[in-house]
N, CA and C of each residue as an Amber inpcrd file, in Angstrom:
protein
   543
 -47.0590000  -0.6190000  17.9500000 -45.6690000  -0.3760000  18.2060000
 -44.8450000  -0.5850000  16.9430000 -44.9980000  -1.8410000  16.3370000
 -43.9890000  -1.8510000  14.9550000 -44.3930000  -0.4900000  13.8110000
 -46.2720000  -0.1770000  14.0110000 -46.1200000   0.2990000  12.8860000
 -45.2700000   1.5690000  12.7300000 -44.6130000   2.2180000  13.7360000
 -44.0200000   3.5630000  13.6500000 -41.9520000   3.0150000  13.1120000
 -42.4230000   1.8960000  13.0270000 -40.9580000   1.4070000  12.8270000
 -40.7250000   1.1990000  10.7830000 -41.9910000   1.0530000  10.6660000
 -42.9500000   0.5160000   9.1080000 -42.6550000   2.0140000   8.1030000
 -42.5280000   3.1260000   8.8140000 -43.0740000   4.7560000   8.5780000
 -41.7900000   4.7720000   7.3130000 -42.3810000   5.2880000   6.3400000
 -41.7170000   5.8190000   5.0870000 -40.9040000   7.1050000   5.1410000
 -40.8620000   7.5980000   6.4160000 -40.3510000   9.1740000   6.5380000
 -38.9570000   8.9040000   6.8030000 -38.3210000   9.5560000   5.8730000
 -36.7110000   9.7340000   6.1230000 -36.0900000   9.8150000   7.1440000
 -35.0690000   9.3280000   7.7680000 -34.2630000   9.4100000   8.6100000
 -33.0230000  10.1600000   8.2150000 -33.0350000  11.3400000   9.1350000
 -31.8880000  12.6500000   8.9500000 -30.2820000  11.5230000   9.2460000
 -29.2810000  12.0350000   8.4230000 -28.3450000  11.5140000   8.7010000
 -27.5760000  12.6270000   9.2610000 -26.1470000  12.5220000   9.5350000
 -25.5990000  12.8130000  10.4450000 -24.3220000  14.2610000   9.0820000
 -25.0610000  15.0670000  10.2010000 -24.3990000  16.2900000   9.9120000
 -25.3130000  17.2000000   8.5990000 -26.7200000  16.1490000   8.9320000
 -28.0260000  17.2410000   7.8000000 -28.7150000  18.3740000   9.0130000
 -28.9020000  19.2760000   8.3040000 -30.0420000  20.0990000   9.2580000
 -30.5460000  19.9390000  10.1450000 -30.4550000  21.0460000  11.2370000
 -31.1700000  20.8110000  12.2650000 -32.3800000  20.6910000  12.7240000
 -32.9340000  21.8830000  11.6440000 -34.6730000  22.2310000  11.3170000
 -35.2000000  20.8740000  11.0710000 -34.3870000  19.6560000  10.1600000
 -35.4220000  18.9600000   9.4170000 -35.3090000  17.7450000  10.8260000
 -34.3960000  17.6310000  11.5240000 -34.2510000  16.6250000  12.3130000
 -35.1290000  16.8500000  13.4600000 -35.5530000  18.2070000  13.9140000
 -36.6360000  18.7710000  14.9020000 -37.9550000  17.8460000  14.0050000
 -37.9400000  18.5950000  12.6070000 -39.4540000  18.1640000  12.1910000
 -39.8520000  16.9920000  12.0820000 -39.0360000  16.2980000  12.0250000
 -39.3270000  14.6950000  11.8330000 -39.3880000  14.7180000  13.3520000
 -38.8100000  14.7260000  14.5780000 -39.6140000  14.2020000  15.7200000
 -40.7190000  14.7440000  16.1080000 -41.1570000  16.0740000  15.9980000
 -42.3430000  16.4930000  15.6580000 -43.5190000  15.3520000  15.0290000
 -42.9300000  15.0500000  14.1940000 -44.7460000  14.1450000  13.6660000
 -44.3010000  12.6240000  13.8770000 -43.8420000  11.5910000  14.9980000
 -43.2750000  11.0000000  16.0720000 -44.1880000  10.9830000  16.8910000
 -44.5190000  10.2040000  17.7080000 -45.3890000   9.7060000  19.0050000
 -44.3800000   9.7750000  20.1090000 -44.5310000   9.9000000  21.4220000
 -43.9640000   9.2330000  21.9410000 -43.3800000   8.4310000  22.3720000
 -44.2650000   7.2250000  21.8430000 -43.9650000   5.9400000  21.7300000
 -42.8290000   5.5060000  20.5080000 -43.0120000   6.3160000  19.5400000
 -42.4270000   5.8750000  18.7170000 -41.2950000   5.9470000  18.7780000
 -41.4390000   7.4840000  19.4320000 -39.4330000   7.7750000  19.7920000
 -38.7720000   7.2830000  20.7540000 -39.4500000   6.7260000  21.6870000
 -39.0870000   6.2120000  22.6650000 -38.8230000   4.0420000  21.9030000
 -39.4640000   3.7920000  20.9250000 -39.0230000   2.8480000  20.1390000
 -37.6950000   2.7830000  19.8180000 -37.8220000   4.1290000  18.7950000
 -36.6370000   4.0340000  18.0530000 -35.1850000   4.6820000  18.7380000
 -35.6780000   5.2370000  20.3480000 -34.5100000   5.3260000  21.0360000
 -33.9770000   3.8100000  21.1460000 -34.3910000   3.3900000  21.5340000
 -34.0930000   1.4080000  22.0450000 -33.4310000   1.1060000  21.3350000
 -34.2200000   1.1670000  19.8510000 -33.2410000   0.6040000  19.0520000
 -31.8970000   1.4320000  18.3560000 -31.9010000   2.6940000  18.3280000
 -30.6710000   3.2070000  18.1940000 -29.9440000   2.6440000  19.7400000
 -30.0660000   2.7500000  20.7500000 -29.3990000   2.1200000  21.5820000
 -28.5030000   0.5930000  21.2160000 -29.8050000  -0.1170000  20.5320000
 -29.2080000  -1.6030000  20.3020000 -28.9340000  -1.2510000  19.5050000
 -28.1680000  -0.9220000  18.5670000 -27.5640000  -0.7530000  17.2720000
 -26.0120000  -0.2580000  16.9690000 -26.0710000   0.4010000  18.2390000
 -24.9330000   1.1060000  18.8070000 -24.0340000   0.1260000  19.8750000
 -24.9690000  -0.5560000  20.5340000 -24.0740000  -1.5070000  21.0380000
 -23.4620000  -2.5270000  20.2030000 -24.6700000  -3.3240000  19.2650000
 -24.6140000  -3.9140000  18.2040000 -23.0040000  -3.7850000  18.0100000
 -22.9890000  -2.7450000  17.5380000 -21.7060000  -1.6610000  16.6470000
 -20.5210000  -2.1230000  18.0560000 -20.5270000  -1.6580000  18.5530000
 -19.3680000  -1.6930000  19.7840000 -19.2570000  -3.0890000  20.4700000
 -19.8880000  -4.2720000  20.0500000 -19.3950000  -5.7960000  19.8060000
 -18.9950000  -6.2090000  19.0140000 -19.2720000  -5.6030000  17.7910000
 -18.8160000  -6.1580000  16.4890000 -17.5590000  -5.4750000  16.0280000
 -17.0150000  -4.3850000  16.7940000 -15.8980000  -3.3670000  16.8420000
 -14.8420000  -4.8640000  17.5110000 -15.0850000  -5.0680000  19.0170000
 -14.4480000  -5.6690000  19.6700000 -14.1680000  -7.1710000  19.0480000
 -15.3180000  -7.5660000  18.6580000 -15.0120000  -9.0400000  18.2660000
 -13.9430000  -8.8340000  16.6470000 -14.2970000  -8.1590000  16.2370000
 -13.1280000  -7.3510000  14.8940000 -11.8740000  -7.3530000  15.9080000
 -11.8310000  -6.6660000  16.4370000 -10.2520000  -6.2300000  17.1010000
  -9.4310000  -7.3390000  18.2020000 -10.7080000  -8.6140000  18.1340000
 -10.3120000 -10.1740000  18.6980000  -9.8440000 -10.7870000  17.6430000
 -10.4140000 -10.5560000  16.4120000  -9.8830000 -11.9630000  15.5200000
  -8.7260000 -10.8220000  14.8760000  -8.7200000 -10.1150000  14.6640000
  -7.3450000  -8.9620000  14.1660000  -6.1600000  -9.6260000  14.9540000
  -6.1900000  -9.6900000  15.9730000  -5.6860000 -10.3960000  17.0160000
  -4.8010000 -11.8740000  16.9060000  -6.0590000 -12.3870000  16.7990000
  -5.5370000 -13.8200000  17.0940000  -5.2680000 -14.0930000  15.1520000
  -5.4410000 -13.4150000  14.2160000  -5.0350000 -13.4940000  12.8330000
  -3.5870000 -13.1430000  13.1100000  -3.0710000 -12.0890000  13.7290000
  -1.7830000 -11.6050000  13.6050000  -0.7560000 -12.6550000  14.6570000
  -1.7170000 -13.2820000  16.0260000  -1.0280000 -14.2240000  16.2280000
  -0.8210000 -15.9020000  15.3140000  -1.2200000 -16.0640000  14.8120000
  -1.4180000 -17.0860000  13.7590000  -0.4370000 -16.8890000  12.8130000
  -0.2830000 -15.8950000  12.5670000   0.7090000 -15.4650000  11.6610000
   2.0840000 -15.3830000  11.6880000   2.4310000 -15.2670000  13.2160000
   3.3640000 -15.3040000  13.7300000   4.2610000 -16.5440000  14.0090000
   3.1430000 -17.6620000  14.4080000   3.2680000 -18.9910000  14.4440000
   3.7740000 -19.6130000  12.8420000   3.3990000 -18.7950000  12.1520000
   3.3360000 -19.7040000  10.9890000   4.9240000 -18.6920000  10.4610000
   5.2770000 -17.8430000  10.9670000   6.2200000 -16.7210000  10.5360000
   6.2200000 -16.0710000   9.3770000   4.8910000 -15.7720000   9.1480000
   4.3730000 -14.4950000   8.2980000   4.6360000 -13.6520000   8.3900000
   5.7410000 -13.3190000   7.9550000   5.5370000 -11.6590000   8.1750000
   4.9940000 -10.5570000   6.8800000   5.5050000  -9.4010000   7.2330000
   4.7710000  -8.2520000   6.7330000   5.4730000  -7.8260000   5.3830000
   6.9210000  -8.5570000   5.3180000   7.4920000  -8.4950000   3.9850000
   7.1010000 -10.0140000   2.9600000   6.9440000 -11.1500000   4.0950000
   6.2430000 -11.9770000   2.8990000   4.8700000 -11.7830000   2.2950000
   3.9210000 -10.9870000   3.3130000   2.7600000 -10.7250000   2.7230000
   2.5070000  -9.6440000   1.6040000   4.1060000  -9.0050000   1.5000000
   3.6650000  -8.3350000   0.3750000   4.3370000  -8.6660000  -0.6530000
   5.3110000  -9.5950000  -0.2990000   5.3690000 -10.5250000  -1.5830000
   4.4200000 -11.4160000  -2.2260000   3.7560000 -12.0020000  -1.4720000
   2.4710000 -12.9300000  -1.5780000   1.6490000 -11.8350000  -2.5590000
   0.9500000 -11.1000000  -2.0520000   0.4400000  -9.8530000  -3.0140000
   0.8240000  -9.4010000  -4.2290000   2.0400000  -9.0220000  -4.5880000
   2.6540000  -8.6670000  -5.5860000   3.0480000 -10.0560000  -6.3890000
   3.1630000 -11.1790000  -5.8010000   2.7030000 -11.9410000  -6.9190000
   1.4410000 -12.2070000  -7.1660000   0.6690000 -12.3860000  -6.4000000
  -0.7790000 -12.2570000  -6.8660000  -1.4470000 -11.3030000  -7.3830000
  -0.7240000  -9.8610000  -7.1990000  -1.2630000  -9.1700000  -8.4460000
  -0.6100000  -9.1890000  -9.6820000   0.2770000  -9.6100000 -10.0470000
   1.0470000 -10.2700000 -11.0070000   0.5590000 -10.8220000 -11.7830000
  -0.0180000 -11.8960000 -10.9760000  -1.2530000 -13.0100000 -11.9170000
  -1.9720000 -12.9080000 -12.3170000  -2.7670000 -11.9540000 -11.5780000
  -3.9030000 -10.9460000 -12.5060000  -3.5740000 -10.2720000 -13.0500000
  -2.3850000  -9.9630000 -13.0010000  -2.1340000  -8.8270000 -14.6750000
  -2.2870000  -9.3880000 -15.5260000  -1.2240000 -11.0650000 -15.5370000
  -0.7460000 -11.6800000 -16.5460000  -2.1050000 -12.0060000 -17.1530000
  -2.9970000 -12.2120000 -16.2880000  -4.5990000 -12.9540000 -16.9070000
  -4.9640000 -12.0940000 -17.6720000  -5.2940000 -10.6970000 -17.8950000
  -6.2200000  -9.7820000 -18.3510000  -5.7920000 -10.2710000 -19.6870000
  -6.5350000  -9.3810000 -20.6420000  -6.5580000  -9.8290000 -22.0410000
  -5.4570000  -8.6450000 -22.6780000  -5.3260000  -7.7910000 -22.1790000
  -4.8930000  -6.7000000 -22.3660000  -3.1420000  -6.5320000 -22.3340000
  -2.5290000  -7.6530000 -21.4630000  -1.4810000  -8.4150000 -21.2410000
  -1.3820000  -9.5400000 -21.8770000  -2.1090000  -9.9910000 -22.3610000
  -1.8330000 -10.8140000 -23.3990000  -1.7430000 -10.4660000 -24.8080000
  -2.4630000  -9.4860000 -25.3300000  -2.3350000  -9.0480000 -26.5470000
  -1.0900000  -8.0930000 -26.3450000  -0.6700000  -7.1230000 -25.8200000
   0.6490000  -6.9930000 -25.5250000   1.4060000  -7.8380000 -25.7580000
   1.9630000  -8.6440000 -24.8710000   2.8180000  -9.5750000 -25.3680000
   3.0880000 -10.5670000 -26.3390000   1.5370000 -10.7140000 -26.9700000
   1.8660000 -11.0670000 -28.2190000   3.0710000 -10.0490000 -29.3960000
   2.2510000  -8.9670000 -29.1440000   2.1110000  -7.8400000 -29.9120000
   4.3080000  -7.6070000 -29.9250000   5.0100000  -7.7520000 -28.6660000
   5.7770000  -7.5030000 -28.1850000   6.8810000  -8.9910000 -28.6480000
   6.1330000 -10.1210000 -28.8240000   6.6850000 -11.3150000 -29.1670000
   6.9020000 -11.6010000 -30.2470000   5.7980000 -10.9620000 -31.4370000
   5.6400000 -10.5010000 -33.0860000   7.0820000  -9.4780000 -33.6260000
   7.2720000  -8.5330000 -32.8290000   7.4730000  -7.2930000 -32.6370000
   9.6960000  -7.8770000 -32.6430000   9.4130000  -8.7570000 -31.6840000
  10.8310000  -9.3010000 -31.2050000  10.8760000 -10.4580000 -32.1450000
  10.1840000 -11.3400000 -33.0010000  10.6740000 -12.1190000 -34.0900000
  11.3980000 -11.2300000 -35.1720000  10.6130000 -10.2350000 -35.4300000
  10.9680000  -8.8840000 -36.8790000  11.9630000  -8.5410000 -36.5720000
  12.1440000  -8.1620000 -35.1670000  13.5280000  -7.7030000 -35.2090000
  15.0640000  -8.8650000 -35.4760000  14.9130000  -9.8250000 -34.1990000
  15.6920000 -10.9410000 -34.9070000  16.0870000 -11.3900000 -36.4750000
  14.8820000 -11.3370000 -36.6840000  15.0760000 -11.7550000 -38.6440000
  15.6840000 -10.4840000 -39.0790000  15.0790000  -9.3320000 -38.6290000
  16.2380000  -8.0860000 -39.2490000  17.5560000  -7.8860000 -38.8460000
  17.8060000  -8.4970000 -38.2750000  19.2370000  -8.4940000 -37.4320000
  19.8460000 -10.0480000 -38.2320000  19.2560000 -10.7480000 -38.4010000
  19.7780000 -11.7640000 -39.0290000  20.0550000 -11.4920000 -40.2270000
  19.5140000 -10.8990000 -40.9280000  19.6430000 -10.3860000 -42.6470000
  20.8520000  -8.9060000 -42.1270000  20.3950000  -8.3720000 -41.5380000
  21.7310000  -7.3630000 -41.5670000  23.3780000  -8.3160000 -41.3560000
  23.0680000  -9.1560000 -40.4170000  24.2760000  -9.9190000 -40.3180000
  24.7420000 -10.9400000 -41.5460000  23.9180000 -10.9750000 -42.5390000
  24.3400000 -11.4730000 -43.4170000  24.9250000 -10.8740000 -44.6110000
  24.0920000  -9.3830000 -44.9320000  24.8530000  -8.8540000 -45.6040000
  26.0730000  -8.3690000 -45.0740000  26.0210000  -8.0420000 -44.1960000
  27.6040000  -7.8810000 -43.5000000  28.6570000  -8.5730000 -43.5060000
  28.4700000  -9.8980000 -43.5830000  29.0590000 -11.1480000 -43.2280000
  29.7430000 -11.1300000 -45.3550000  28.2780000 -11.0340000 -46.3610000
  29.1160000 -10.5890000 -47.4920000  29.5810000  -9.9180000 -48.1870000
  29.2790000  -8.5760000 -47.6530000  29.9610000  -7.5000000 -47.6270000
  31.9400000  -7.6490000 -47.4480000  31.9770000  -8.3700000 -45.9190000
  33.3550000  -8.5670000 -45.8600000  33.7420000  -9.7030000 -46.5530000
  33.5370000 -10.8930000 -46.9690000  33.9920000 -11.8950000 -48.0790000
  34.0380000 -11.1360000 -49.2280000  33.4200000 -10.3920000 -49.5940000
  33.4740000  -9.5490000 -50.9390000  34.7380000  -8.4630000 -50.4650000
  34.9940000  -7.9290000 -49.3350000  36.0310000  -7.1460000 -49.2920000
  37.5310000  -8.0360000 -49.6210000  37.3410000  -8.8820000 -48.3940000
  38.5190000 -10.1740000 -48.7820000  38.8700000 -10.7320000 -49.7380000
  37.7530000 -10.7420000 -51.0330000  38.0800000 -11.6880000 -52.3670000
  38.7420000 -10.3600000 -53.2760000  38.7050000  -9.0300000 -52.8500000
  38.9940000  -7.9350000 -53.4100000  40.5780000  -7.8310000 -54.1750000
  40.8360000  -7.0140000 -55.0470000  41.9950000  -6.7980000 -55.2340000
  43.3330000  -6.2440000 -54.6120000  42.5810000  -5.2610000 -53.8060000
  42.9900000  -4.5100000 -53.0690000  43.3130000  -4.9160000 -51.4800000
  42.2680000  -6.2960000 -51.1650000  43.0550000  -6.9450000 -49.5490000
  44.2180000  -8.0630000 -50.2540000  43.8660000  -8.1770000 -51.3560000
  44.7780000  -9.4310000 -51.9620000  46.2140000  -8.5240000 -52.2960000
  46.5320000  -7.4650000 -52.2070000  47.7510000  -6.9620000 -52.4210000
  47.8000000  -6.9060000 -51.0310000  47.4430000  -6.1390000 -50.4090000
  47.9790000  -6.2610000 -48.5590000  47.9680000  -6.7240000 -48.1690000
  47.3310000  -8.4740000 -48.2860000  47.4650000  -9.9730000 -47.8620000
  49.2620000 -10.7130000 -47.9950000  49.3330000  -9.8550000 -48.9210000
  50.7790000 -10.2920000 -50.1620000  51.8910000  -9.3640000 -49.4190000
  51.6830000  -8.2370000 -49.5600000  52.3020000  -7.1090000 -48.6730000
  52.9130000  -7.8710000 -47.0820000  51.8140000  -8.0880000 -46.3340000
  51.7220000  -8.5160000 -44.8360000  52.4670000  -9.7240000 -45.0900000
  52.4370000 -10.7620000 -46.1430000  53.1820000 -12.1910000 -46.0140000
  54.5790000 -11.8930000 -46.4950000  54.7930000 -10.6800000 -47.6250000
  56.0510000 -10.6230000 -47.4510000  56.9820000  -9.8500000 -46.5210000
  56.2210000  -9.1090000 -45.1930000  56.9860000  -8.4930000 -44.4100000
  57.2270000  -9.7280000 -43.2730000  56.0790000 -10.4280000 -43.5190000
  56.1740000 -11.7360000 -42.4150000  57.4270000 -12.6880000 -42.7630000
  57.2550000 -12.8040000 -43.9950000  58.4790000 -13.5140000 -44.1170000
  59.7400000 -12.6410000 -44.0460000  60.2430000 -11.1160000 -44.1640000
  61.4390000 -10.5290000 -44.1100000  61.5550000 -10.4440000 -42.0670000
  60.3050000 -10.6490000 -41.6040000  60.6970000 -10.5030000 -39.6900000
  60.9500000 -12.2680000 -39.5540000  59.8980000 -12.8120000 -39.6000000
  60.1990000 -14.4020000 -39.3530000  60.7680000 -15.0210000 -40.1140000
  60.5350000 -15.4820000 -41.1330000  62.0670000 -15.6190000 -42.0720000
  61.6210000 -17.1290000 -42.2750000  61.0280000 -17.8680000 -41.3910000
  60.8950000 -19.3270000 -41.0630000  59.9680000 -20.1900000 -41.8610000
  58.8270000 -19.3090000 -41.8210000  57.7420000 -20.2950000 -42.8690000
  58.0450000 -19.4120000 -44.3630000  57.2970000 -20.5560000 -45.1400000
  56.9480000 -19.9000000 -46.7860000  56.0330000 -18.9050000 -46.7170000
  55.9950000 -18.1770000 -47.6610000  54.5370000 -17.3700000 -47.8600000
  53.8120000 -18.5820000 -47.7840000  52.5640000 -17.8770000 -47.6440000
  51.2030000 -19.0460000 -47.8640000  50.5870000 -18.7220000 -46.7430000
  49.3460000 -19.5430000 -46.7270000  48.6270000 -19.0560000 -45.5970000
  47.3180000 -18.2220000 -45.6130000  46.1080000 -18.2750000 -44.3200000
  45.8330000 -16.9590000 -44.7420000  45.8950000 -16.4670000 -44.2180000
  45.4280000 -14.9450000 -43.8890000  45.7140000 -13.7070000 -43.2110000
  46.0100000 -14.1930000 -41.4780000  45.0460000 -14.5620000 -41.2440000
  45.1240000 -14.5920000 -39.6710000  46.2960000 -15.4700000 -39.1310000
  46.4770000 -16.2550000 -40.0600000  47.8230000 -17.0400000 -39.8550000
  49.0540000 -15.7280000 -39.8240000  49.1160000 -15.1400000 -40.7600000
  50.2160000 -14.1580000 -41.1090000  50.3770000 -13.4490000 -39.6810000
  49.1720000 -12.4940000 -39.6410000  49.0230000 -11.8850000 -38.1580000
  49.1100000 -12.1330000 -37.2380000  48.9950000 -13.0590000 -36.9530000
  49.0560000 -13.7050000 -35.8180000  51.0190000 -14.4210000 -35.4670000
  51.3040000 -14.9420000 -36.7390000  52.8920000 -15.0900000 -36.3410000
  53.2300000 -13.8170000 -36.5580000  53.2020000 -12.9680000 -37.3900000
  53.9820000 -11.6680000 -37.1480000  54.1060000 -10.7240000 -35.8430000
  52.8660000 -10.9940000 -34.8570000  52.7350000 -10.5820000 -33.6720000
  53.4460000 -11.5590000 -32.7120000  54.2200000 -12.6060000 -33.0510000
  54.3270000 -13.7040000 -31.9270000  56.1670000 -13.1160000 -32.6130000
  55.9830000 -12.6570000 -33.6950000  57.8630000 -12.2800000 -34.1300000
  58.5200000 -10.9910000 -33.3090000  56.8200000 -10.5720000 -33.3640000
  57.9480000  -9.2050000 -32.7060000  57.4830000  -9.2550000 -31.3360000
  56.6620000  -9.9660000 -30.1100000  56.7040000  -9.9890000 -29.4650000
  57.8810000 -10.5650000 -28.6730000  58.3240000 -11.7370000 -29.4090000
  59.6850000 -12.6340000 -29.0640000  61.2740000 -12.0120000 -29.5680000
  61.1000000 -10.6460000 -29.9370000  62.3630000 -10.1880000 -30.8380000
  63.0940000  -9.3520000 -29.1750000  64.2130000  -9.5400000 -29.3920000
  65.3610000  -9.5970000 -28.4810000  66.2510000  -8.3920000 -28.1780000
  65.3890000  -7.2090000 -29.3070000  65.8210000  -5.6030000 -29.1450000
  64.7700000  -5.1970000 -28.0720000  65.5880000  -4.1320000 -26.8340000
  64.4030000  -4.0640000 -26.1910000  63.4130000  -2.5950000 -27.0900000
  62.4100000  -2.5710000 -26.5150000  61.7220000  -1.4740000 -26.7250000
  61.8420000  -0.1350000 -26.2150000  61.8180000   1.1970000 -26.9410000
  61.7200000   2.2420000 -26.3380000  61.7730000   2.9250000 -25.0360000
  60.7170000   1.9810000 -24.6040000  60.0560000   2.3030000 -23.5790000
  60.7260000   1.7590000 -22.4300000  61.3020000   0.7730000 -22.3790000
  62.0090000  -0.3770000 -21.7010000  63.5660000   0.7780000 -22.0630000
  63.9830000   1.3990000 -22.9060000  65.4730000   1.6270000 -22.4820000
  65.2810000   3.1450000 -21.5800000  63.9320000   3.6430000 -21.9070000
  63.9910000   5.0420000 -20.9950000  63.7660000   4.8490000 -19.5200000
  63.2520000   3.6690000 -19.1190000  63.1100000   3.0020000 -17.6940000
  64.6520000   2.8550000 -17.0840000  65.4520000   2.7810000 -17.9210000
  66.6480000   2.7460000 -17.4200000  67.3770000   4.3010000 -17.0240000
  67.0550000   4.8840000 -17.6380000  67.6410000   6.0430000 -17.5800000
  67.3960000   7.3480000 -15.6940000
């Protein structure tokens, strides 16, 4: 009885030829097929307990889950950070971000040196001849509107009271006498 179970001859799968699935029971015993009916029988049931006991713990997993208030948007948060983590692990994400961290020092330091020549670029404009007459210019119109301090000073001082002179000056504006009209 086992030895027809022992037999080296292929077993047709599902959706091969019909011819070859005849010929193989052809050289088959009776016995044998009547074996290996049984056990395709048990195999199939096999299958249709192990279906059910699957679709029991599916079950009582999703009730568990419920208890614990799992749901279906934390589990895919749970996921997406856990595939996260395995990104971050690979090596491939790490040399990246090196690569990206190298990448973002160069730039900083180039941005730092641009801001410096910039920075003397304008002290070199300011020590100029040419802001030093319109420095002189601006303090003596400051002094013909405000009248109050000496020259002196530097610029931002100037600008800054010359904007506080004519903001506080007592003619109205343009704009203010056509509102009347």
């Amino acid at each position: 009885m086992c030895v027809g179970l022992l037999r080296t001859d292929t077993v047709p799968e599902e959706g091969e030829d019909v011819a070859a699935t005849i010929s193989a029971t052809e050289t088959l015993s009776e016995e044998e097929q009547e074996e290996l009916r049984r056990e395709l029988a048990k195999v199939e049931e096999e299958i249709q307990t192990l279906s059910q006991v699957l679709a029991a713990k599916e079950k009582h997993l999703a009730e568990i889950k419920r208890k614990l208030g799992i749901n279906s948007l934390q589990e895919l948060k749970q996921n997406i950070a856990k595939g996260w983590q395995d990104v971050t692990a690979t090596s491939a994400y790490k040399k990246t971000s090196e690569t990206l961290s190298q990448a973002g020092q160069k730039a900083s330091a180039a941005f730092s040196s641009v801001g410096s020549v910039i920075t003397k670029k304008l002290e070199d404009v300011k020590n100029s001849p040419t802001f030093k007459s319109f420095e002189e210019k601006v303090e003596n119109l400051k002094s013909k509107v405000g009248g109050t301090k000496p020259s002196g000073g530097d610029f931002g001082e100037v600008l800054n009271s010359t904007a506080n002179a004519s903001a506080t000056s007592t003619e109205p504006l343009p704009e203010q006498t056509q509102g009347g009209l």
